[in-house]
PDB file of N, CA, C, O and CB in Angstrom:
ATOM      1  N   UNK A   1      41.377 -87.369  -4.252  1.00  0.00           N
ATOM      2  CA  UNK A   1      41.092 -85.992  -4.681  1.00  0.00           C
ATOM      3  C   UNK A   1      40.849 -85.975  -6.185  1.00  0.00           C
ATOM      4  O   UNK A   1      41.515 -86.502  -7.076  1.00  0.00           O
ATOM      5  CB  UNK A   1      42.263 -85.030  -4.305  1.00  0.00           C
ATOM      6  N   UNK A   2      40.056 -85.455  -6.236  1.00  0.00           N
ATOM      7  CA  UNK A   2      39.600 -85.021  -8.068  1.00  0.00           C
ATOM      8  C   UNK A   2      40.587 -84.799  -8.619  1.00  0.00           C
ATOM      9  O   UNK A   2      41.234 -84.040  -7.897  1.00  0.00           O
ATOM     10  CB  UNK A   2      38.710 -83.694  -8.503  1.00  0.00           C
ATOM     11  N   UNK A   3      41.221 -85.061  -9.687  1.00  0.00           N
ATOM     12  CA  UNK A   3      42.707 -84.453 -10.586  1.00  0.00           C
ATOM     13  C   UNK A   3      42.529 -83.158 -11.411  1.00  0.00           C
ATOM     14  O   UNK A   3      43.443 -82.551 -11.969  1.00  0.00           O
ATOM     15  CB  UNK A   3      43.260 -85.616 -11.835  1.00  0.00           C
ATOM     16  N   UNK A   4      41.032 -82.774 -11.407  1.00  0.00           N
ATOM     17  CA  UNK A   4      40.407 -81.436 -11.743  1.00  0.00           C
ATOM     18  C   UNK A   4      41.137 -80.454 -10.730  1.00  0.00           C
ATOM     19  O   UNK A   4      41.863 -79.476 -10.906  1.00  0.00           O
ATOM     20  CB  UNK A   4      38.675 -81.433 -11.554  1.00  0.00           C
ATOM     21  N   UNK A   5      40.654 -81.108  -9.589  1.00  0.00           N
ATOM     22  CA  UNK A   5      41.010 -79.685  -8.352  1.00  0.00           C
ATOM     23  C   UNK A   5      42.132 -79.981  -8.535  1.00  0.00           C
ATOM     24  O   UNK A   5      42.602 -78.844  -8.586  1.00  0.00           O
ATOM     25  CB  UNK A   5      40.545 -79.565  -6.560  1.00  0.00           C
ATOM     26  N   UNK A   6      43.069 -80.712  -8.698  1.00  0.00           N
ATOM     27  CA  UNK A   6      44.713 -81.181  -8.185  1.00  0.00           C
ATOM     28  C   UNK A   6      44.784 -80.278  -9.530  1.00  0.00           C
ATOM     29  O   UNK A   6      44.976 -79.105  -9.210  1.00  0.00           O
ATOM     30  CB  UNK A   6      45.510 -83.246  -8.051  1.00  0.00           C
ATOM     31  N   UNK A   7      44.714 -80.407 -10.580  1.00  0.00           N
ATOM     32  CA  UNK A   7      45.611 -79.552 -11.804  1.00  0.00           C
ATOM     33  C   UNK A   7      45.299 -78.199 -11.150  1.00  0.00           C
ATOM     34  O   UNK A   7      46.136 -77.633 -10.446  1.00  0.00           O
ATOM     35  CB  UNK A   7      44.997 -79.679 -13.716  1.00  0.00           C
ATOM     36  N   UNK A   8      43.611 -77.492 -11.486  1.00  0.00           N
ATOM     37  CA  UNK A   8      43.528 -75.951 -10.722  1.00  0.00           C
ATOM     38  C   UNK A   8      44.353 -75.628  -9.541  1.00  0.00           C
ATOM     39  O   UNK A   8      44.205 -74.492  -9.091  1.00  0.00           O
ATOM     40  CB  UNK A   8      42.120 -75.674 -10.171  1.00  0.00           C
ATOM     41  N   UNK A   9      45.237 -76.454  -8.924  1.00  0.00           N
ATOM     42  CA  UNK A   9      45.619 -76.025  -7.591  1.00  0.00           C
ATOM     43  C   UNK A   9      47.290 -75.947  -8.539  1.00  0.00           C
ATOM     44  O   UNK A   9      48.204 -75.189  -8.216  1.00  0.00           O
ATOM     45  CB  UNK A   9      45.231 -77.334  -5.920  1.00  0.00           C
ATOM     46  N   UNK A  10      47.317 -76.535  -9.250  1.00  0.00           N
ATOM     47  CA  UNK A  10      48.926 -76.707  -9.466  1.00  0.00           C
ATOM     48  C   UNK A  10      48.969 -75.319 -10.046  1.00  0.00           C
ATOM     49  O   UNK A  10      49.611 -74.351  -9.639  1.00  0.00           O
ATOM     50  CB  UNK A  10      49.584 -78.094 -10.580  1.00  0.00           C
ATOM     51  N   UNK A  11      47.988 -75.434 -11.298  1.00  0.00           N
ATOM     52  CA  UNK A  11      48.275 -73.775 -12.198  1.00  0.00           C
ATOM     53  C   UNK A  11      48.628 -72.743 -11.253  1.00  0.00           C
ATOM     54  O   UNK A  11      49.574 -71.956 -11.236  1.00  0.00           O
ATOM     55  CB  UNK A  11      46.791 -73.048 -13.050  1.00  0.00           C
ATOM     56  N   UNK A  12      47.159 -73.015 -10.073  1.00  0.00           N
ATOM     57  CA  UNK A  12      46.984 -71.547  -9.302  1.00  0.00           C
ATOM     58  C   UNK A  12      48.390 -71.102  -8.977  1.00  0.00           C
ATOM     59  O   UNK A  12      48.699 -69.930  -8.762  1.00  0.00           O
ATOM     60  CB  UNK A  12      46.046 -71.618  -7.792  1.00  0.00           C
ATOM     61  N   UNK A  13      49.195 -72.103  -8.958  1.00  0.00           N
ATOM     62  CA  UNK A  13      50.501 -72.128  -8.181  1.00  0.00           C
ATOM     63  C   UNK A  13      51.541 -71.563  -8.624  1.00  0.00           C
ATOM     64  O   UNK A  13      52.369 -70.898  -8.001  1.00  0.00           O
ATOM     65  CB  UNK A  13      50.930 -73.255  -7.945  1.00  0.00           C
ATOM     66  N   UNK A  14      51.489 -71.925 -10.121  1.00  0.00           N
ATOM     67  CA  UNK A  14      52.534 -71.724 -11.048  1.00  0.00           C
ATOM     68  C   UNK A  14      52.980 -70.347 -10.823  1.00  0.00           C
ATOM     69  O   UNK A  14      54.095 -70.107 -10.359  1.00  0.00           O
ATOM     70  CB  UNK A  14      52.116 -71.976 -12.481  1.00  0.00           C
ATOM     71  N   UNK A  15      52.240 -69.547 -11.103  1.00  0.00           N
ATOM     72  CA  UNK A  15      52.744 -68.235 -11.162  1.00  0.00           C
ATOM     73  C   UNK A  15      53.939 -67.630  -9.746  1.00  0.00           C
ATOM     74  O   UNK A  15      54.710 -66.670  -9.737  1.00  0.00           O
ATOM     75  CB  UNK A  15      51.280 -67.360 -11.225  1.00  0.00           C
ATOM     76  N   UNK A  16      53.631 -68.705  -8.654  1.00  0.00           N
ATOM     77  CA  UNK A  16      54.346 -68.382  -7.587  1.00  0.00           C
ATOM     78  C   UNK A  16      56.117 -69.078  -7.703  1.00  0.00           C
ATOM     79  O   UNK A  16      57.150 -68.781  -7.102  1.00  0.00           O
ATOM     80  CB  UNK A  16      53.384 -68.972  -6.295  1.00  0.00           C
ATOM     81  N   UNK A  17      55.887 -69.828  -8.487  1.00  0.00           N
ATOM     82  CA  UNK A  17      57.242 -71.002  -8.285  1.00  0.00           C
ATOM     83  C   UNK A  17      58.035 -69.445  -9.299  1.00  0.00           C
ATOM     84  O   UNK A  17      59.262 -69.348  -9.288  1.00  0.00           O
ATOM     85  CB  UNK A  17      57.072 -73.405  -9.395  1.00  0.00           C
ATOM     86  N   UNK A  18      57.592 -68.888  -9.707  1.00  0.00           N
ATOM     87  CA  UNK A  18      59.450 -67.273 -10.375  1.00  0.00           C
ATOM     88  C   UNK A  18      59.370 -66.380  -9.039  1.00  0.00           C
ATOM     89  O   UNK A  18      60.292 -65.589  -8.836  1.00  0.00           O
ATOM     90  CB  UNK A  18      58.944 -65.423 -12.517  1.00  0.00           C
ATOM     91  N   UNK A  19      58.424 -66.461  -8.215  1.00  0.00           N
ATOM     92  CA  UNK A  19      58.672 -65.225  -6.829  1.00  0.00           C
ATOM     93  C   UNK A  19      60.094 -65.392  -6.491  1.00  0.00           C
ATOM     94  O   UNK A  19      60.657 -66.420  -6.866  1.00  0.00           O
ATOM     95  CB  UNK A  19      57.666 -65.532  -5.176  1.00  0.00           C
ATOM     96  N   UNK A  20      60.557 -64.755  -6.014  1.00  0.00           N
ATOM     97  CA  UNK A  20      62.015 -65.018  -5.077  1.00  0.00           C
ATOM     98  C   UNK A  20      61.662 -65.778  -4.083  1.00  0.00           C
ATOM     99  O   UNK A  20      60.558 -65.897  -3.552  1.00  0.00           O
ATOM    100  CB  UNK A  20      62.772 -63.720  -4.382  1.00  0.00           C
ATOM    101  N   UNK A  21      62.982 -66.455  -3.782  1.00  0.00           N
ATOM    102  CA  UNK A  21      62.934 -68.176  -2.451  1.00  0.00           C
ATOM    103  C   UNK A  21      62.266 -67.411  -1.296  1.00  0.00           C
ATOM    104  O   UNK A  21      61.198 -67.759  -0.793  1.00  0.00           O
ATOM    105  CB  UNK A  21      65.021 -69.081  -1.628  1.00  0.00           C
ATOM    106  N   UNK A  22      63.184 -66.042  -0.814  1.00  0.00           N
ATOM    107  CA  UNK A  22      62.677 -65.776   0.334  1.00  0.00           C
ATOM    108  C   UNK A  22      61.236 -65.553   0.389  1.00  0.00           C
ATOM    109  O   UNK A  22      60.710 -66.349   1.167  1.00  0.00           O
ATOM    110  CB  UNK A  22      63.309 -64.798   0.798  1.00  0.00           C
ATOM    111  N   UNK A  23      60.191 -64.532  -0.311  1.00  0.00           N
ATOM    112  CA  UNK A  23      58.534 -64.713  -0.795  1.00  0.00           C
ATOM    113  C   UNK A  23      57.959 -66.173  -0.662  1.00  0.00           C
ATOM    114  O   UNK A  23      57.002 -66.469   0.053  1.00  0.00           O
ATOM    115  CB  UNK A  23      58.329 -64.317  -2.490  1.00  0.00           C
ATOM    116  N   UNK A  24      58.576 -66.923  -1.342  1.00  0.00           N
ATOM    117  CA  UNK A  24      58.360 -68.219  -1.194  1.00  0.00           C
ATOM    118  C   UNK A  24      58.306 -69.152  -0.367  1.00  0.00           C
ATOM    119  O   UNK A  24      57.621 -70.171  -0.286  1.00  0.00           O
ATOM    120  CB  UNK A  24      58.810 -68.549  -1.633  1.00  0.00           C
ATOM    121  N   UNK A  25      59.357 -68.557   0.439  1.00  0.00           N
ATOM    122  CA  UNK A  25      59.603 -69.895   1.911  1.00  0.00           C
ATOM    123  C   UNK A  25      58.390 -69.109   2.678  1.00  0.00           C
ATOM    124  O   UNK A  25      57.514 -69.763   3.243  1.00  0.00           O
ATOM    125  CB  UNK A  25      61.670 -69.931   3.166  1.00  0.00           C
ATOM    126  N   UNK A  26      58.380 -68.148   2.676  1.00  0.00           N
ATOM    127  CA  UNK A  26      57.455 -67.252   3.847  1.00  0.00           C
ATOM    128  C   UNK A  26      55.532 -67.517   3.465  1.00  0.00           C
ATOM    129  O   UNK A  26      54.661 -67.612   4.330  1.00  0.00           O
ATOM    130  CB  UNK A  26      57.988 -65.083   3.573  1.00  0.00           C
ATOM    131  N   UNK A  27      55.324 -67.577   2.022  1.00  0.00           N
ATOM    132  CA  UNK A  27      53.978 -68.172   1.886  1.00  0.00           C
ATOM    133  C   UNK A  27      53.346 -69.218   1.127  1.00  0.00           C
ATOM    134  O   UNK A  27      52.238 -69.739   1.259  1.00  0.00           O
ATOM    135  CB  UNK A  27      53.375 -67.401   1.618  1.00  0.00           C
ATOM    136  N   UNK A  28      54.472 -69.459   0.134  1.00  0.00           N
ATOM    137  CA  UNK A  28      53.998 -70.702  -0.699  1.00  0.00           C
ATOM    138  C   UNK A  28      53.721 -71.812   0.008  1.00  0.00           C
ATOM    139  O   UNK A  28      52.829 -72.640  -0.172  1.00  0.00           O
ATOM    140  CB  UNK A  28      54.930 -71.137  -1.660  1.00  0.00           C
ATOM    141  N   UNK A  29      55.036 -71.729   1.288  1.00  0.00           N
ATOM    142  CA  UNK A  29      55.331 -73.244   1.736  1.00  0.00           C
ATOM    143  C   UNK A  29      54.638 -73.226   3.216  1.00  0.00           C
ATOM    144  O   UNK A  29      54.919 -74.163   3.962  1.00  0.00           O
ATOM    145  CB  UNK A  29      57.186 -73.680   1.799  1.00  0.00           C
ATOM    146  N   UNK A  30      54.007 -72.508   3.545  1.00  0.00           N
ATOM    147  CA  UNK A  30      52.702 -72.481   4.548  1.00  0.00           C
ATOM    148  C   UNK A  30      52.012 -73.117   3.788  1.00  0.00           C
ATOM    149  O   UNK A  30      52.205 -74.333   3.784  1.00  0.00           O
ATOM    150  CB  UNK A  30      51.974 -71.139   5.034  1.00  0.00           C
ATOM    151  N   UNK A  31      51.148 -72.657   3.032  1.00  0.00           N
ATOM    152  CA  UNK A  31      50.667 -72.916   1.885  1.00  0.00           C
ATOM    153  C   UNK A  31      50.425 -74.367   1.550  1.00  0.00           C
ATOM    154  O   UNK A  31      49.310 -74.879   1.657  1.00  0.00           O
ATOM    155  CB  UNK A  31      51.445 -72.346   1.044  1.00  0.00           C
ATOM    156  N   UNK A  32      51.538 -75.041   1.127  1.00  0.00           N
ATOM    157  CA  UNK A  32      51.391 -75.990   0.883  1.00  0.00           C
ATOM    158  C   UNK A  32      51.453 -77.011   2.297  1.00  0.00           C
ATOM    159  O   UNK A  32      50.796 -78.051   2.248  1.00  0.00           O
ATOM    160  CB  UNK A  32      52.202 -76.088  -0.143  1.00  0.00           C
ATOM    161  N   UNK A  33      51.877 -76.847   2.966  1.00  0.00           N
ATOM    162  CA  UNK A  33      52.047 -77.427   4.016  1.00  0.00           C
ATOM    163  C   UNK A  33      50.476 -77.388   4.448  1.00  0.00           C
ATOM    164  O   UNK A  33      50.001 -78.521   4.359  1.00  0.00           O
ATOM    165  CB  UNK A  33      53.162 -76.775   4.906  1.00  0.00           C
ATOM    166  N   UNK A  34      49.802 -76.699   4.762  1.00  0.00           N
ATOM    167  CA  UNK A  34      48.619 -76.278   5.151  1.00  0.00           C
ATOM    168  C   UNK A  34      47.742 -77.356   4.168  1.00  0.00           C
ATOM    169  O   UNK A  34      47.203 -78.405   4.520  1.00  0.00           O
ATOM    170  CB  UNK A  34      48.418 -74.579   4.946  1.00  0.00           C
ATOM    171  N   UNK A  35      47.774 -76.863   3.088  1.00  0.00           N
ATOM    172  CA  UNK A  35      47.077 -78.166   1.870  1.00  0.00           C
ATOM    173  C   UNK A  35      47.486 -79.397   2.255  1.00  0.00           C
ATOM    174  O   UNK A  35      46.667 -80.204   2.698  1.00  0.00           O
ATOM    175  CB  UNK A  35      47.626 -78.107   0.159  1.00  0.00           C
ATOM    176  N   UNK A  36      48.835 -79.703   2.132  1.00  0.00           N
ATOM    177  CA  UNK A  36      48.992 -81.393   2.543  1.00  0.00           C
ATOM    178  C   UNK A  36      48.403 -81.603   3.704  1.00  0.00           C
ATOM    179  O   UNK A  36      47.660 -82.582   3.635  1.00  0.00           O
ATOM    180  CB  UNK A  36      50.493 -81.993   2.747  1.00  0.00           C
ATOM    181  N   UNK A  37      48.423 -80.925   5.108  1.00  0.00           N
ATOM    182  CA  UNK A  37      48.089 -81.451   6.218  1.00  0.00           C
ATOM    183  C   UNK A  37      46.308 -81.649   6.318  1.00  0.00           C
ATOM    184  O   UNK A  37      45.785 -82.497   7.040  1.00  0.00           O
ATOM    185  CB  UNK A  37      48.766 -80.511   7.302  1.00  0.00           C
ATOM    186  N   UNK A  38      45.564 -80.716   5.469  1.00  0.00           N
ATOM    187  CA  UNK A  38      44.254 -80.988   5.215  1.00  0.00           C
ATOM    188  C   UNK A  38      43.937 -82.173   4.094  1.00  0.00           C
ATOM    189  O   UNK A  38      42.856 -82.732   4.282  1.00  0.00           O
ATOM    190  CB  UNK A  38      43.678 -79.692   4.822  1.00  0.00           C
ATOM    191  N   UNK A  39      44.450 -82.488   3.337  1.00  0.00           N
ATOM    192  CA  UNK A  39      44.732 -83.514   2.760  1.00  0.00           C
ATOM    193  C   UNK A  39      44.941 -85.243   3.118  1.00  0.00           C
ATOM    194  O   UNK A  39      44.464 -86.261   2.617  1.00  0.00           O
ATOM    195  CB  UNK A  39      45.574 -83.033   2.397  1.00  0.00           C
ATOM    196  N   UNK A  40      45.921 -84.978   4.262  1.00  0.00           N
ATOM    197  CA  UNK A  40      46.341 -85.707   5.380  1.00  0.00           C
ATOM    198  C   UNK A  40      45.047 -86.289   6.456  1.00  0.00           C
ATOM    199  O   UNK A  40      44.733 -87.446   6.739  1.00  0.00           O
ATOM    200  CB  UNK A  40      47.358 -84.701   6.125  1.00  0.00           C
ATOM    201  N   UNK A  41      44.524 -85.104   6.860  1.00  0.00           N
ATOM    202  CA  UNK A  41      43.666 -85.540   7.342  1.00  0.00           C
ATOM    203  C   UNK A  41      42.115 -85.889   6.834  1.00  0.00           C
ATOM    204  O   UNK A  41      41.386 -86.629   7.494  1.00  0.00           O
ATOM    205  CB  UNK A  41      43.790 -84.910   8.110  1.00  0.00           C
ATOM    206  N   UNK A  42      41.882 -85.541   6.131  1.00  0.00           N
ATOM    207  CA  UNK A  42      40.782 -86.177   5.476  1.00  0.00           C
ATOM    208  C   UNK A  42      41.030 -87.864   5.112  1.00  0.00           C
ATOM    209  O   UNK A  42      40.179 -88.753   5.147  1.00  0.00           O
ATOM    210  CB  UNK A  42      40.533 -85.298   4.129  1.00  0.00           C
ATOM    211  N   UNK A  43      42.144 -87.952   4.839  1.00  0.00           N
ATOM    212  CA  UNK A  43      42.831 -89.401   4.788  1.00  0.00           C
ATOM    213  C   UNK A  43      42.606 -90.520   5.686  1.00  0.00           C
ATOM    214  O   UNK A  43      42.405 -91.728   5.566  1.00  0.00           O
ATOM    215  CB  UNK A  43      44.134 -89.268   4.912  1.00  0.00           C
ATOM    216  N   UNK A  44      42.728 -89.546   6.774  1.00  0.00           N
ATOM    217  CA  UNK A  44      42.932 -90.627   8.365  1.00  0.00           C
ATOM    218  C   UNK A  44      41.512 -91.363   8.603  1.00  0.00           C
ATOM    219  O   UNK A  44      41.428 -92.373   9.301  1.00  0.00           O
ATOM    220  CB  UNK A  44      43.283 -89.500  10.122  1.00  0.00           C
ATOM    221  N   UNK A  45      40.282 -90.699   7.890  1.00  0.00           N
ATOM    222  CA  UNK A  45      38.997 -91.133   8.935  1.00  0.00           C
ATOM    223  C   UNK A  45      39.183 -92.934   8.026  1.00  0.00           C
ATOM    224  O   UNK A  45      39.246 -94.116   8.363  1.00  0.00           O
ATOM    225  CB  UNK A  45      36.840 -89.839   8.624  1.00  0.00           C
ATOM    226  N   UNK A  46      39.209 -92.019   6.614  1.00  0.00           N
ATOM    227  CA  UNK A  46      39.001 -93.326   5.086  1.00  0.00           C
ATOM    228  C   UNK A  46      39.568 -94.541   5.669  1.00  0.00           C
ATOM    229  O   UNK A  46      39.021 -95.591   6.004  1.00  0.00           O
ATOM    230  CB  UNK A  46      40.101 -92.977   3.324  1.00  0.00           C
ATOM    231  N   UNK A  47      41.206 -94.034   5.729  1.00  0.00           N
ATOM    232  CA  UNK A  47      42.415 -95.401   6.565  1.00  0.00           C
ATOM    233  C   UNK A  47      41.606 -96.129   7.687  1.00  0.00           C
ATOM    234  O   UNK A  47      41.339 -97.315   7.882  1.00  0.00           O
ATOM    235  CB  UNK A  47      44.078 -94.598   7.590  1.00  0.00           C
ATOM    236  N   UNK A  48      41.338 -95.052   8.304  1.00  0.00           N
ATOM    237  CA  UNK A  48      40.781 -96.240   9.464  1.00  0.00           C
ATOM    238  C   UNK A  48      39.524 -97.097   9.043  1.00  0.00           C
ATOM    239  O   UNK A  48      39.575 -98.310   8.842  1.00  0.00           O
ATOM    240  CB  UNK A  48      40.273 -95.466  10.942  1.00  0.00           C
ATOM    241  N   UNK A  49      38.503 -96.399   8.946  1.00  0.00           N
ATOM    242  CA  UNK A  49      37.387 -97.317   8.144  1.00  0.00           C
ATOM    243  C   UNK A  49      37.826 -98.517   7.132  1.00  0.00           C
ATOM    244  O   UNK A  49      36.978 -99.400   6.996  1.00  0.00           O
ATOM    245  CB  UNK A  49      36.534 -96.327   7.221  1.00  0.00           C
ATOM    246  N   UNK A  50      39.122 -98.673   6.357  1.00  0.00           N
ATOM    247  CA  UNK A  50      39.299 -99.349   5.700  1.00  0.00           C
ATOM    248  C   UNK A  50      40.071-100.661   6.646  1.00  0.00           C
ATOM    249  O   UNK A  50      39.650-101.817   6.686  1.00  0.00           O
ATOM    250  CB  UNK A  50      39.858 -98.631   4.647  1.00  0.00           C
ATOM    251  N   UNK A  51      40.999-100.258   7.198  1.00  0.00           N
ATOM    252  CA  UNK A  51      41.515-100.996   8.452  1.00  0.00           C
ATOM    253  C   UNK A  51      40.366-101.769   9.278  1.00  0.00           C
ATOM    254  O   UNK A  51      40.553-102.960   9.526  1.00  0.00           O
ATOM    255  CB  UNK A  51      42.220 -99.910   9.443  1.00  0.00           C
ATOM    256  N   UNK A  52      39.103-101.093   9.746  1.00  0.00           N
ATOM    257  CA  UNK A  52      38.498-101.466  10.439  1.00  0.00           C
ATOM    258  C   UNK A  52      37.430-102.769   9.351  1.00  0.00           C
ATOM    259  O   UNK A  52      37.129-103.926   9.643  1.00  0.00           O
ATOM    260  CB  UNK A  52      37.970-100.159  11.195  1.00  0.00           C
ATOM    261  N   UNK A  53      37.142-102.072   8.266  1.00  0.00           N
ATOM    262  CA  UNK A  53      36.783-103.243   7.665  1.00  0.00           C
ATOM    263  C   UNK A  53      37.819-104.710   7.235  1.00  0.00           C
ATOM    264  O   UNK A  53      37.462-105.867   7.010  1.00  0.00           O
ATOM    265  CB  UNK A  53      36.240-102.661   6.542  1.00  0.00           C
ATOM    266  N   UNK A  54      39.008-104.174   7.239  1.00  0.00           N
ATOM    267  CA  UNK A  54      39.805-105.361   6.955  1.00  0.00           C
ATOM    268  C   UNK A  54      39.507-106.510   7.944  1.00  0.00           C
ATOM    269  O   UNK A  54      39.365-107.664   7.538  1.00  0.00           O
ATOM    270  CB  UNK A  54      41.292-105.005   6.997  1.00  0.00           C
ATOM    271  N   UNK A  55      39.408-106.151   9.348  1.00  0.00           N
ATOM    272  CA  UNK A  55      40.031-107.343  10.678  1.00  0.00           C
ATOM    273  C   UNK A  55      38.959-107.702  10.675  1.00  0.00           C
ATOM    274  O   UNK A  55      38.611-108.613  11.427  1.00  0.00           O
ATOM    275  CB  UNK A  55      40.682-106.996  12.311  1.00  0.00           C
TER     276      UNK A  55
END
């Protein structure tokens, strides 16, 4: 991932990490969860192609 988009995503964020926990558990951490798992998977095709070139 670009470290461009990775910083814009952190700032965007910042302002959320003073909400109260409960605000927080309810959308930040969808949120991020949602980002890692798209993250995640964009990962999987690369891994394998790289795997597959290894053998």
């Amino acid at each position: 991932m670009d470290v461009r988009v990775e910083v814009a995503f952190v700032t965007f964020l910042a302002p959320f990490e003073t909400l109260p926990a409960a605000v927080r558990d309810v959308f930040v951490d969808p949120a991020f969860a949602f980002f890692f798992a798209v993250a995640f998977l964009r990962l999987v095709p690369f891994l394998a192609a790289v795997m597959a070139a290894g053998q």
